[in-house]
LUMLUM-320602 format. One record per residue (C-alpha): residue number from 1; residue in one letter; z, x, y. Coordinates in pm, 1 decimal. Layout:
N
<NUM, 'A', <Z, X, Y>>,
...
END
This chain:
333
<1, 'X', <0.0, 0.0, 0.0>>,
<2, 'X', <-30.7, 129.3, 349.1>>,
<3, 'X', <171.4, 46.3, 657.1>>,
<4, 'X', <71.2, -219.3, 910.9>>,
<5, 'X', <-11.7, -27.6, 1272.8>>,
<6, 'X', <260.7, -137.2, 1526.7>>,
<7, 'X', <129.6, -397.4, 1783.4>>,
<8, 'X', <243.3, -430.2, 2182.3>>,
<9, 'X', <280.8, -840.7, 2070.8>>,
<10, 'X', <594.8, -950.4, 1966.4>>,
<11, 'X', <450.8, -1239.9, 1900.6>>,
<12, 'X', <165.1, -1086.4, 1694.7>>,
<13, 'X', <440.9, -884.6, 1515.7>>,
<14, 'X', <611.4, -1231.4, 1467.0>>,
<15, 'X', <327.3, -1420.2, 1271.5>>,
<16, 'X', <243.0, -1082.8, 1051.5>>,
<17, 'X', <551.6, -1050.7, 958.4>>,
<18, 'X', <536.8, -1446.8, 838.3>>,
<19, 'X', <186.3, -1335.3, 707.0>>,
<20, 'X', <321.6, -1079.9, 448.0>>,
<21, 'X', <646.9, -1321.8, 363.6>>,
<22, 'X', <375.0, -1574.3, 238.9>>,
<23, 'X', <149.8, -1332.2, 67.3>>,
<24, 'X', <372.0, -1102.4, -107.1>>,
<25, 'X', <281.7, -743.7, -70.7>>,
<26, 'X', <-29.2, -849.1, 121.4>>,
<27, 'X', <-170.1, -459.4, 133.2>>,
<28, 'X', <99.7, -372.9, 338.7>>,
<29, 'X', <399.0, -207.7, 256.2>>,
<30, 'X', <757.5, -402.8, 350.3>>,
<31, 'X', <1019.9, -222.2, 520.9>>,
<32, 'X', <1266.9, 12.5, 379.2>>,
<33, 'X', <1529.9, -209.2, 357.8>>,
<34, 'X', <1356.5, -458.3, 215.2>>,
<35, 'X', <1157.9, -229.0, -28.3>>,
<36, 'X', <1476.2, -191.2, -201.9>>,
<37, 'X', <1541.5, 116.0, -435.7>>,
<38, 'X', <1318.6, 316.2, -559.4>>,
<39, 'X', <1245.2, 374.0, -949.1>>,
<40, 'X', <1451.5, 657.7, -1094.4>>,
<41, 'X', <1192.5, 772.1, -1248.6>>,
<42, 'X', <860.4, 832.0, -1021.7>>,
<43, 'X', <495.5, 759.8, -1218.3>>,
<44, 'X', <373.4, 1136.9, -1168.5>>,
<45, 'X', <777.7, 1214.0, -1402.0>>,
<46, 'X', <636.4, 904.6, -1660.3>>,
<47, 'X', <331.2, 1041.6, -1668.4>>,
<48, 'X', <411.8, 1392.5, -1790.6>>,
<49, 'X', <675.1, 1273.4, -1998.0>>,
<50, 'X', <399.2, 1040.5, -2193.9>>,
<51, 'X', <176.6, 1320.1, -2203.6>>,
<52, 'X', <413.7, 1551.1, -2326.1>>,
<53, 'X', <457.5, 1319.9, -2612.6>>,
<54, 'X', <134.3, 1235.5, -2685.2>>,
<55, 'X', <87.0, 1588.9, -2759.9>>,
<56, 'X', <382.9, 1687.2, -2946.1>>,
<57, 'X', <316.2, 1358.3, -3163.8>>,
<58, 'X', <-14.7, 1455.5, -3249.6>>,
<59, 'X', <125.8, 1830.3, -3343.4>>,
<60, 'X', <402.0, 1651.9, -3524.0>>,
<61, 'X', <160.2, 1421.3, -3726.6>>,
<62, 'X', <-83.0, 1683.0, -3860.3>>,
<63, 'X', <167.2, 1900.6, -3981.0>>,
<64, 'X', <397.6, 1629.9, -4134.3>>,
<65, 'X', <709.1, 1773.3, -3915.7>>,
<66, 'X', <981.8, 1521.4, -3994.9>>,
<67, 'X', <1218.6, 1712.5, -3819.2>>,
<68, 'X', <986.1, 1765.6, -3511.8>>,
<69, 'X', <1042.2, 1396.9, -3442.6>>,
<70, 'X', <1359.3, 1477.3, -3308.1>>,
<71, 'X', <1225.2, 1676.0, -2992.7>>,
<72, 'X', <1019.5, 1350.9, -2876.5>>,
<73, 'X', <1188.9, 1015.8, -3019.8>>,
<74, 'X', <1499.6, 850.2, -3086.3>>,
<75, 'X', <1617.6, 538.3, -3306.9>>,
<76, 'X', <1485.8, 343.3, -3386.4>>,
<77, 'X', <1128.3, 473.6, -3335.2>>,
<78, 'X', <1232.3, 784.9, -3482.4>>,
<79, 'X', <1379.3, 603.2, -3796.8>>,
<80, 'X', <1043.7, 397.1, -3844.6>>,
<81, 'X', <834.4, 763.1, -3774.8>>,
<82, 'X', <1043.6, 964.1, -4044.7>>,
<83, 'X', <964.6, 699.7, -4283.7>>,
<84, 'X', <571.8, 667.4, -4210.2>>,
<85, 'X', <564.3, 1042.4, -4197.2>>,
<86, 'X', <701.4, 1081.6, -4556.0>>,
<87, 'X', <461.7, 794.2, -4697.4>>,
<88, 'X', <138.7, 951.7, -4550.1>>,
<89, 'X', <239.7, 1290.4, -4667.4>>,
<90, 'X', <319.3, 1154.0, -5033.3>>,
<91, 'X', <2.8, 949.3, -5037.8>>,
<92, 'X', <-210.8, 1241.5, -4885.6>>,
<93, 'X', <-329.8, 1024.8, -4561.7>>,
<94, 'X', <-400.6, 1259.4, -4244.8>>,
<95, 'X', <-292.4, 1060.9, -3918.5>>,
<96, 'X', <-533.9, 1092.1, -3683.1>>,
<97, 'X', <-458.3, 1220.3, -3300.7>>,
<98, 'X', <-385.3, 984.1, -3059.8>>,
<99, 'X', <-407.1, 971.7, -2653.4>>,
<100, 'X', <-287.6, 718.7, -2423.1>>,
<101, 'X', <-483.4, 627.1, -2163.4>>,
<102, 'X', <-516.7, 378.2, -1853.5>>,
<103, 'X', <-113.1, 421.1, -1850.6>>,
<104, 'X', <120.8, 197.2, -1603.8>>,
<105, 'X', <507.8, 248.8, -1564.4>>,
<106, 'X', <811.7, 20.6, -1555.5>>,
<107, 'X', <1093.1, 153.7, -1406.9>>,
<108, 'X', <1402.0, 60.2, -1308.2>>,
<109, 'X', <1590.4, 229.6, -1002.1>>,
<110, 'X', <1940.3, 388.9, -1027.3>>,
<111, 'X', <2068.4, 761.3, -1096.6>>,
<112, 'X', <2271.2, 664.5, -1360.6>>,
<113, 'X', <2188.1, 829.1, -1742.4>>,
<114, 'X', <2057.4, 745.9, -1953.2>>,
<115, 'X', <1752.4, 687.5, -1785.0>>,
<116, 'X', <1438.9, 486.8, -1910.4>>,
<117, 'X', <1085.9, 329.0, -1841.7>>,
<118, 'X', <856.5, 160.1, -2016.7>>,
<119, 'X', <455.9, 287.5, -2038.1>>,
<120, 'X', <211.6, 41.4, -2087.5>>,
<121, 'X', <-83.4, 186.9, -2211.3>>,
<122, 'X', <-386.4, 207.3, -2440.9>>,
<123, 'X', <-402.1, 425.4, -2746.8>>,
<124, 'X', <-708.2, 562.9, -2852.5>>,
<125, 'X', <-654.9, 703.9, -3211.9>>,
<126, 'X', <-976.7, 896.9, -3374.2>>,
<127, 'X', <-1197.8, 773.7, -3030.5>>,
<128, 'X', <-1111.9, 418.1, -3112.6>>,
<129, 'X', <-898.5, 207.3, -2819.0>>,
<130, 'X', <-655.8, -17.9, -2967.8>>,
<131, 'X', <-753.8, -358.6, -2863.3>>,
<132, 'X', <-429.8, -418.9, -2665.3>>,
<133, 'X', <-214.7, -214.9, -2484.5>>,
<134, 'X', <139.0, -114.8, -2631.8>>,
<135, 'X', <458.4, -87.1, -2454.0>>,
<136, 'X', <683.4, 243.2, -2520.3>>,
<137, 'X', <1033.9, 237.9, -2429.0>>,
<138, 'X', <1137.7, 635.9, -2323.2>>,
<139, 'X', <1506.1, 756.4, -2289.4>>,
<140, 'X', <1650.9, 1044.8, -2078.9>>,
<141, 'X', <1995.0, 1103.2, -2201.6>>,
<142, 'X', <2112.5, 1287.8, -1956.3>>,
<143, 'X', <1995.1, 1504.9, -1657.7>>,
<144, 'X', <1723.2, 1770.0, -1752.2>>,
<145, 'X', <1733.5, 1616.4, -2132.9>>,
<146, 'X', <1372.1, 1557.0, -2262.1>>,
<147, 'X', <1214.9, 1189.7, -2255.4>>,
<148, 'X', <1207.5, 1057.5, -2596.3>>,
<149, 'X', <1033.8, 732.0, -2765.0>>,
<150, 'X', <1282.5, 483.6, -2846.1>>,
<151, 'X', <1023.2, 179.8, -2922.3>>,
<152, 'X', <667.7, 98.9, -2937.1>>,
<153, 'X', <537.0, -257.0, -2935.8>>,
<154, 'X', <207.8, -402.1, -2886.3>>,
<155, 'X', <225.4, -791.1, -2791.4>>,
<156, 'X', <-28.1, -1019.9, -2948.7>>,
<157, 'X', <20.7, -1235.4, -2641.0>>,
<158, 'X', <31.1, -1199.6, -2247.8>>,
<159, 'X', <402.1, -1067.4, -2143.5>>,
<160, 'X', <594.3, -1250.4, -1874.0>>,
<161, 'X', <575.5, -1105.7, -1481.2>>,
<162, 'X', <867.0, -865.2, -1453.6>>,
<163, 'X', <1067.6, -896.1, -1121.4>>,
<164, 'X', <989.6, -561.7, -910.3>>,
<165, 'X', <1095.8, -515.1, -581.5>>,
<166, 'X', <914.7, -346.1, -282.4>>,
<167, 'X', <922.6, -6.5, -375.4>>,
<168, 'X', <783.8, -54.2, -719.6>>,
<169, 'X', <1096.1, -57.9, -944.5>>,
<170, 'X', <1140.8, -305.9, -1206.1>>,
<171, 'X', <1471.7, -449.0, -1276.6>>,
<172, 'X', <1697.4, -393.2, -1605.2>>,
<173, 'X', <1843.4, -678.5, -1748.2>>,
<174, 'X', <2226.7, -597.5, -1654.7>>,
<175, 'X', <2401.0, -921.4, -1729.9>>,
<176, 'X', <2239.6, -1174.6, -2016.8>>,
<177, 'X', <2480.3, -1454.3, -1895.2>>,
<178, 'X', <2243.5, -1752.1, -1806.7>>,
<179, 'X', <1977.9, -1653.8, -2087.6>>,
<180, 'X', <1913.1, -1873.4, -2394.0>>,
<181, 'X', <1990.8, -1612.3, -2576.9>>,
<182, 'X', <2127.0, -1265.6, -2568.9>>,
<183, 'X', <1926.0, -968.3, -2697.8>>,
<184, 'X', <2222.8, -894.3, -2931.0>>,
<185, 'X', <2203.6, -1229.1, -3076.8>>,
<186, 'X', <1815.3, -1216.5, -3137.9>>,
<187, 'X', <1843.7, -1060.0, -3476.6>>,
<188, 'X', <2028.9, -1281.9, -3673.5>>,
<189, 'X', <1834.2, -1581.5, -3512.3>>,
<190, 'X', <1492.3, -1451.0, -3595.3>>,
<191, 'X', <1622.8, -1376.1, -3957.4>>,
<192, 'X', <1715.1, -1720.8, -3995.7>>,
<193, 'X', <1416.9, -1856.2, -3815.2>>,
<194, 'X', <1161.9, -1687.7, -4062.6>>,
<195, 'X', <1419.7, -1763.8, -4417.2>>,
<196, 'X', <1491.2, -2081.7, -4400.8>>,
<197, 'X', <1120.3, -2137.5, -4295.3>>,
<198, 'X', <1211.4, -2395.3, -3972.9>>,
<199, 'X', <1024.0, -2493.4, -3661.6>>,
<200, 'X', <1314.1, -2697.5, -3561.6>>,
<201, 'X', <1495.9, -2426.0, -3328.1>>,
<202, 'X', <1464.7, -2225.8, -3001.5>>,
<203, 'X', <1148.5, -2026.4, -3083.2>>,
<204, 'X', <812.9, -2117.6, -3001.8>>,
<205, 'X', <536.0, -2051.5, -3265.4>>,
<206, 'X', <377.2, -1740.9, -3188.3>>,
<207, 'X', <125.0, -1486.5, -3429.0>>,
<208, 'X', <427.6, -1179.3, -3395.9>>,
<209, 'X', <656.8, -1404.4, -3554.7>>,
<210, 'X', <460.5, -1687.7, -3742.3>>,
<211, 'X', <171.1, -1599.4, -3851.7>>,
<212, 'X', <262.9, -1168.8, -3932.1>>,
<213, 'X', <655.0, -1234.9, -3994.6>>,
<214, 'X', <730.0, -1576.0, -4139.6>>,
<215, 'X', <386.1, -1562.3, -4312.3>>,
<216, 'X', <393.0, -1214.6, -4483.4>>,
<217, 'X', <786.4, -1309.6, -4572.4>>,
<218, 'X', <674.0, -1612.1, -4756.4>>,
<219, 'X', <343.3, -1468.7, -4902.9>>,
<220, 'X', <566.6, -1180.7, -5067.6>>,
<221, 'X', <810.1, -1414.1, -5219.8>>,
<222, 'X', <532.1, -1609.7, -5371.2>>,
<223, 'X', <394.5, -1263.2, -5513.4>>,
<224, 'X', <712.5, -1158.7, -5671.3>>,
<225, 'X', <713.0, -1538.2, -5814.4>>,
<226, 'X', <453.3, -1520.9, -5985.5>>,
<227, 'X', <503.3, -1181.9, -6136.1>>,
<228, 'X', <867.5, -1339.0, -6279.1>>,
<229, 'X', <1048.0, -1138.7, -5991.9>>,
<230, 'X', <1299.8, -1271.9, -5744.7>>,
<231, 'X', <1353.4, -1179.6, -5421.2>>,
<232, 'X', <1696.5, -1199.2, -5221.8>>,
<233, 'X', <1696.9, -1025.6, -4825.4>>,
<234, 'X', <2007.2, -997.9, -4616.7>>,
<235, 'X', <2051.4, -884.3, -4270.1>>,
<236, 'X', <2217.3, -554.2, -4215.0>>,
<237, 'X', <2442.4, -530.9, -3965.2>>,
<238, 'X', <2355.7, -164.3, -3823.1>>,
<239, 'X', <2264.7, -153.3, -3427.9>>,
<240, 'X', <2048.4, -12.9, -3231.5>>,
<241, 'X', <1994.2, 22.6, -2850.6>>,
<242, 'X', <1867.3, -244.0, -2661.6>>,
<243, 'X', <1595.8, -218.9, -2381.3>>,
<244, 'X', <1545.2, -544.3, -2121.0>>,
<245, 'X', <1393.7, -599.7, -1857.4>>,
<246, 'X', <1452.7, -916.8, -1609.1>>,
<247, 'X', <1150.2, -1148.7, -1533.3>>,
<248, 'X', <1051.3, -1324.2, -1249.3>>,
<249, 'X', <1154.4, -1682.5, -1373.3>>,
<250, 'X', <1529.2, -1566.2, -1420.0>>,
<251, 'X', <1466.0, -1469.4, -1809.0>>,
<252, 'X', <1376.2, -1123.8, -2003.6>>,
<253, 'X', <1160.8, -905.5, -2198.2>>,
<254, 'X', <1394.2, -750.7, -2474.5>>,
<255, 'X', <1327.6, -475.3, -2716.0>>,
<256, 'X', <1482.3, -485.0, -2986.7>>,
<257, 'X', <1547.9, -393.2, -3363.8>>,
<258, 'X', <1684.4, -515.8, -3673.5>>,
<259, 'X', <1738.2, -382.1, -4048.5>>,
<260, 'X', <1737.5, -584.1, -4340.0>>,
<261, 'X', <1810.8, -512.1, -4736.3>>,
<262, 'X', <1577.4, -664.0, -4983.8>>,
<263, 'X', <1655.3, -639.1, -5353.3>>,
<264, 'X', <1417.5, -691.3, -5619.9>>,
<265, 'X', <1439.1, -759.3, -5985.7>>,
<266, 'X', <1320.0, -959.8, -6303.8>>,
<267, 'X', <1438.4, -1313.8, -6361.7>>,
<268, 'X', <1458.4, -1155.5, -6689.5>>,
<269, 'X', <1756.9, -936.2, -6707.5>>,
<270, 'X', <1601.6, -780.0, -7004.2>>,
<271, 'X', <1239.5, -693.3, -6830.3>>,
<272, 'X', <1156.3, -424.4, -6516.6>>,
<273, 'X', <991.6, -456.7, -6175.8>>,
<274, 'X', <756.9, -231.3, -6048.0>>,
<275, 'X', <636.0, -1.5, -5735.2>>,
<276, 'X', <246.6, -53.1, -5744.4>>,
<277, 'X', <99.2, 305.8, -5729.4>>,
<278, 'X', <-47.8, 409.7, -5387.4>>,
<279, 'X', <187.3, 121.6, -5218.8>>,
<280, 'X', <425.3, 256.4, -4912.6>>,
<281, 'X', <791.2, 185.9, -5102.0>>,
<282, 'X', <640.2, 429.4, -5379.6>>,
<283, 'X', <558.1, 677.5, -5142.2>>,
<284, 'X', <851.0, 635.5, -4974.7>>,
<285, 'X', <1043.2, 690.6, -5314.5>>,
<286, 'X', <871.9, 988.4, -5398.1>>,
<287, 'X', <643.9, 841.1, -5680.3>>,
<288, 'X', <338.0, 752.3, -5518.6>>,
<289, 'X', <188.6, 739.1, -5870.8>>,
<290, 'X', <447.4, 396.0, -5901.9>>,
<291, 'X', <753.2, 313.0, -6114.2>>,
<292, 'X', <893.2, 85.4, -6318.2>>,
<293, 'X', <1326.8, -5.6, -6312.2>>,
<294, 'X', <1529.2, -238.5, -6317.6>>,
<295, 'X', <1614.8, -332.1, -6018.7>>,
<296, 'X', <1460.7, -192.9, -5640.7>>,
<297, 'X', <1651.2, -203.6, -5338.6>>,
<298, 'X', <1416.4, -165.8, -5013.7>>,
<299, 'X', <1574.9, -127.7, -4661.3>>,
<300, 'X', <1347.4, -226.5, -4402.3>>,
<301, 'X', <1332.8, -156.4, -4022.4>>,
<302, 'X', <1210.1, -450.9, -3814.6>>,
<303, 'X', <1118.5, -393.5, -3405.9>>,
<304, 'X', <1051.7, -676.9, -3225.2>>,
<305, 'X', <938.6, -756.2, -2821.6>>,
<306, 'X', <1072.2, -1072.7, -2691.4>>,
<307, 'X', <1027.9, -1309.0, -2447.5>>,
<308, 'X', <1362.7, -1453.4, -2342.4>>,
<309, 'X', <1358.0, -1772.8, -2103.8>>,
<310, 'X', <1616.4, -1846.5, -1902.9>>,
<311, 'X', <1869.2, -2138.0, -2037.8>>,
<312, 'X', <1808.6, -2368.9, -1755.5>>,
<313, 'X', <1432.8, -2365.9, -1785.5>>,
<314, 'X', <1408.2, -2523.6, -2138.8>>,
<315, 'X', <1157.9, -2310.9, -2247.8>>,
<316, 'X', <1161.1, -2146.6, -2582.9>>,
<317, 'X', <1201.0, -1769.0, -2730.7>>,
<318, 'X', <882.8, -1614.5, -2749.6>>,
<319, 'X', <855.9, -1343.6, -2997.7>>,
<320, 'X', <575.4, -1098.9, -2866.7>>,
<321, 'X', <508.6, -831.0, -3127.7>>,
<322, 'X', <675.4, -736.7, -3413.7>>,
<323, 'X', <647.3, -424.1, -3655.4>>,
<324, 'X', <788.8, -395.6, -4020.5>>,
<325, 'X', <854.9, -47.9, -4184.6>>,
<326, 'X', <972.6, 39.2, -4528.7>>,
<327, 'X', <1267.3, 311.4, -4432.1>>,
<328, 'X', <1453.1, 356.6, -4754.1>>,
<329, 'X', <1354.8, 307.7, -5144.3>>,
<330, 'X', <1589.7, 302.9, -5419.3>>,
<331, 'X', <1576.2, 189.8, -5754.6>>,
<332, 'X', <1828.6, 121.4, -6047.1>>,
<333, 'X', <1789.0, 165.8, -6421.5>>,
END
């Protein structure tokens, strides 16, 4: 934005002023005080910090470094990255490099660590753009501490307008008092959403958590079914941080992250269950050939990007993207 020339009017000062009240920003760019604070973290720091990582990823992923990912990301990214790492590597898949490009930043103000901002950008793996761009939540821990990846999520849907004041920083959701429901909370409502297979509740039907979550859920118990196998899944009740952001209509964009247990075995307590060969829980269990036991126990990681409406509004929970990653495989003769 640049700033409006002063005029020898008052009264021509008067009815810009009421021109840029009306218009927003307007091209011009509002005083400081009204600008409000600026975002800790400036879009020439976000940008080096997302380049950084893009490069150290790409280092990290042709080499199969599992321990490098703990110079660029933290949990639960970093939990869901170990994992894919250690299936590729068993199943002999090369990851190809990946840039982000076209990138945007969403940061809040404040001085306070840790620090974090969101990059919205597309990823062009192998020369190919993804067809929508992904949101990456980055955390400074403290002061001079590198910027690591905390989540990635790429929303099937449009995301809500974010409030941002006049100097460009987005605001973190501080207090969820007011919400329809706290990012805490959305864990244990989504697993219950998607398990007892309802429409009756406070979340709108959406592709992240319909047609990918509550689908694949229900398409894998039917599997198991038919091979004799039951299926039981339980929530875990491990944390991770959360990440919101406040939007315009009073409500917020949440990242968060959930773990649940599945367990796996025969309705015949005399017969075995089986990792398929080449499938990511046999990878994962270090017999990418497959096995047969008894009984498997599969603990899976579960990111999500939320829409949260405000409580007065009467809106419902969107869920915007979701991601589902095998992170531990155990089995039990």
């Amino acid at each position: 934005m640049t700033r409006n020339r002063l005029t020898h009017s008052t009264r021509a000062v008067a009815v810009a002023a009421l021109a840029l009240a009306i218009a927003g920003c307007g091209g011009a760019q509002a005083s400081p005080q009204a600008a409000g604070p600026a975002p800790a973290t400036s879009n020439a720091d976000a940008a080096k910090a997302l380049a950084a990582y893009d490069r150290t990823n790409n280092e990290v992923n042709a080499a199969f470094d599992v321990d490098g990912l703990d110079r660029i990301e933290a949990p639960p990214m970093r939990t869901s990255s170990r994992a894919w790492l250690r299936i590729k590597q068993e199943l002999e898949r090369p990851i190809p490099p990946s840039v982000s490009k076209d990138a945007k930043f969403l940061s809040p103000a404040g001085n306070a660590h840790p620090r974090w901002f969101v990059a919205v950008a597309t990823s062009v793996r192998g020369g190919v753009p993804s067809a929508r761009p992904g949101y990456t939540v980055f955390v400074q821990k403290s002061e001079g501490a590198p910027w690591l990846a905390a989540y990635s999520a790429r929303p099937t849907e449009p995301v809500a307008p974010l409030v941002t004041n006049g100097a460009g920083a987005v605001e973190a959701l501080s207090d969820p008092t007011g919400l329809a429901i706290t990012p805490a909370a959305l864990g244990a409502a989504i697993f219950k959403h998607y398990t007892a297979r309802t429409t009756a509740d406070q979340f709108a039907r959406t592709p992240a958590l319909d047609d990918q979550l509550s689908a694949g859920y229900r398409v894998g118990k039917e599997m198991y079914a038919a091979r004799d196998w039951v299926l039981s899944r339980t929530l875990n009740k491990s944390s991770y941080p959360t990440y919101a952001l406040r939007t315009k209509d009073g409500g917020a964009l949440a990242f968060t992250a959930s773990v649940v247990t599945d367990r796996v075995k025969s309705a015949d307590e005399d017969d075995s269950v089986t990792l398929d060969a080449g499938s990511n829980e046999a990878a994962l269990n270090g017999h990418p050939e497959g096995l047969k036991t008894r009984q498997l126990t599969i603990q899976r990681l579960q990111m999500f990007l939320t829409y949260i409406p405000p409580k007065a509004n009467g809106q419902q929970i969107r869920v915007l993207a979701y991601s589902d990653t095998p992170i531990k495989v155990t089995s039990a003769d």
